[in-house]
Each structure stands twice: as C-alpha cells, then as structure tokens.
Phi, psi and omega in degrees: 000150178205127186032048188109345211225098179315113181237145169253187167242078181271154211226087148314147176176154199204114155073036197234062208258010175250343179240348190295334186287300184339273172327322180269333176301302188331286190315290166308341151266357173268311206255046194293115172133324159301165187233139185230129179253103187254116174286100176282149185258044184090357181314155198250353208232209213228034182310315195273343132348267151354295201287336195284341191229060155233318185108053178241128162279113198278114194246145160278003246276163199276336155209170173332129163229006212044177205305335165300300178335266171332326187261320164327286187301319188266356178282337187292322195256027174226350159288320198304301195260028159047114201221138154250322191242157171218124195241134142273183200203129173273149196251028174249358181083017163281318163284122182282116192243043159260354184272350195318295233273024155271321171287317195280339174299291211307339165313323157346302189252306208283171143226003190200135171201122213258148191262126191240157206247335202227034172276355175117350179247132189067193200243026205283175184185151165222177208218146208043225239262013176269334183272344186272309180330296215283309183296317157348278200303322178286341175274304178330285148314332170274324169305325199287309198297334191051066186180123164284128154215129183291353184224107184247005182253324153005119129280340162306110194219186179195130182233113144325160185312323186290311173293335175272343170284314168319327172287320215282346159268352188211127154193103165324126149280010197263178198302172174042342160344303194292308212260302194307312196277349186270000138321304170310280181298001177256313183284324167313345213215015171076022156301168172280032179320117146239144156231195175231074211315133175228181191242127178262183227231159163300175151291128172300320183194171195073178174262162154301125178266011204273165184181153205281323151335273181297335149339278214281354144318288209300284184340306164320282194304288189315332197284298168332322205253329216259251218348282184311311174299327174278340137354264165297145186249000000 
C-alpha cells in the first residue's frame, strides 16, 4: 500500500538479468507492501530467473513485443487483481522509486501523472536532434493535454483505476506507442494528465544506446509516431 492505495509496480525488461535483481529489492525496500510485477519482454538471458529470485512476480512472453507490449500485459494483470494505482518502472535503474509515493498523491486530482526528467530536478539532459524530438512532442502535447509537459517520453508513470482499466483494454505496441500515443489518447478522451519533476539515475548495467545517426532515426519516427497518433480516433 501507498498512501492508502493498493499498488502494483510494473517493470518491463528485456534482457536486463545484471540490473533487474537490484531494481526489484530496491523497489521493495523503499515500497514495503507494494507488489512487483516484472513483464520479461522475450529475454534471451537469465531475466526472468533474477527477477523471480528478488521477490518479483514474474509474466513471461514467449518473444519480443516492446515495451507497448510488455505494459499492455502488466496493465491486464493490475486490471484482473483490481490494483488501484500501477506505477512503471524501467529495469535498468535509472528511476528511483523514492519518487513513487509523490506521483501517487496526484492521482488523487489526476488520472496518469508522469516522472519528468527535464522540470527543474537532477542534471539528465539530452542534446540534438533526440532534445528537438523531445521539444516537439512536449509542445504539442501539452497543448492537447492542457497542462505543461514537459517529458512526453518519462516511462516512469503512475496510473489510477480508471486509466488501468483503460490500458488494460487499449495500450499501442508500436515504437513509441507506449508513451506519445497513449498520450494522445488520454488526453483526447478527457483524463487528467500531470507531472512531477524527478532527477534520473546512470544504468545499473548494459549501455546506453543513443548515437547521432540514431538520434536522427528517433527524430524521424517520434515526427511520425505523433502525425499517427493525431490521426487516428
């Protein structure tokens, strides 16, 4: 429980068996009481193992589906076993989950309330054509959303019943899908969307994957994934 509020913690991962036991004690010791769900997203490596001997209950899929995927399957099972709040959580350690139980007040007022990376707390920062990407997407959307936000890419979220029920029946597997479009689509239909500046963290383990080449991928794709998503009904 947080502040009241039967909660789950879901964790995607794929391929993360060096940093996922870390990330779930972690979890369970700042958050004594919460239930941690970790979605292996198709790993190749000994993830679902790791999580399972941390004390994470552990879905399997049989392959890759990303992150859309993966979140999809864990909004279903925090719908099934009635959750009132579902926080993600990324399984490389970067997101601190001293910040949960701040995001989980706003729910209160809220229905989706997103952990920002660029609100004024810690030094993360990103540079070319992933910060013109990022700048887009935050101007757009916060106009749709009527509300600034500033990080529209945050996998660190916290959702109330109403919003878990929405996933657990509608949540996009395509790139970018989990964060731009399910944006989109919460503010089209009148939910409350806020966020909360938190400071993010190194990788517990593995690398970073960005390079200016894939920068200019990601710029692409993000221009793309938003055109479709303002699209679609």
């Amino acid at each position: 429980m947080v502040n009241g509020k039967r909660l789950l913690v879901i964790i995607p991962a794929l391929n993360e068996a060096g940093s996922i036991a870390d990330v779930v004690r972690e979890v369970r010791g700042e958050l004594p009481g919460v239930d941690v769900l970790v979605v292996d997203d198709g790993s190749t490596d000994r993830t679902s193992a790791v999580a399972a001997a941390a004390g994470a209950r552990v879905a399997r899929l049989p392959y890759n589906l990303g992150v859309g995927g993966a979140m999809r399957l864990g909004y279903r099972y925090a719908y099934d076993h009635d959750y009132d709040v579902a926080v993600q959580i990324d399984a490389d350690g970067q997101h601190d989950p001293r910040y949960v139980p701040k995001l989980v007040d706003l729910l209160d007022d809220h229905d989706l309330v997103i952990g920002a990376r660029f609100a004024g707390e810690g030094e993360y920062t990103v540079r070319g054509p992933r910060r013109w990407a990022m700048g887009m997407l935050s101007m757009v959307l916060s106009a749709l959303s009527g509300t600034t936000l500033t990080d529209t890419t945050s996998g660190f979220r916290a959702a109330n019943r109403r919003m878990i029920e929405m996933f657990a029946q509608w949540y996009p597997a395509e790139y970018l899908g989990d964060t731009v479009e399910t944006l989109v689509h919460t503010a089209r239909r009148g939910y409350r969307i806020q966020q909360v500046p938190v400071a993010m963290r190194r990788r517990m383990a593995g690398t970073p994957s960005h390079s200016p080449a894939k920068a200019m991928i990601y710029l692409g794709r993000a221009l793309a994934v938003l055109t479709l998503a303002l699209i679609r009904r």
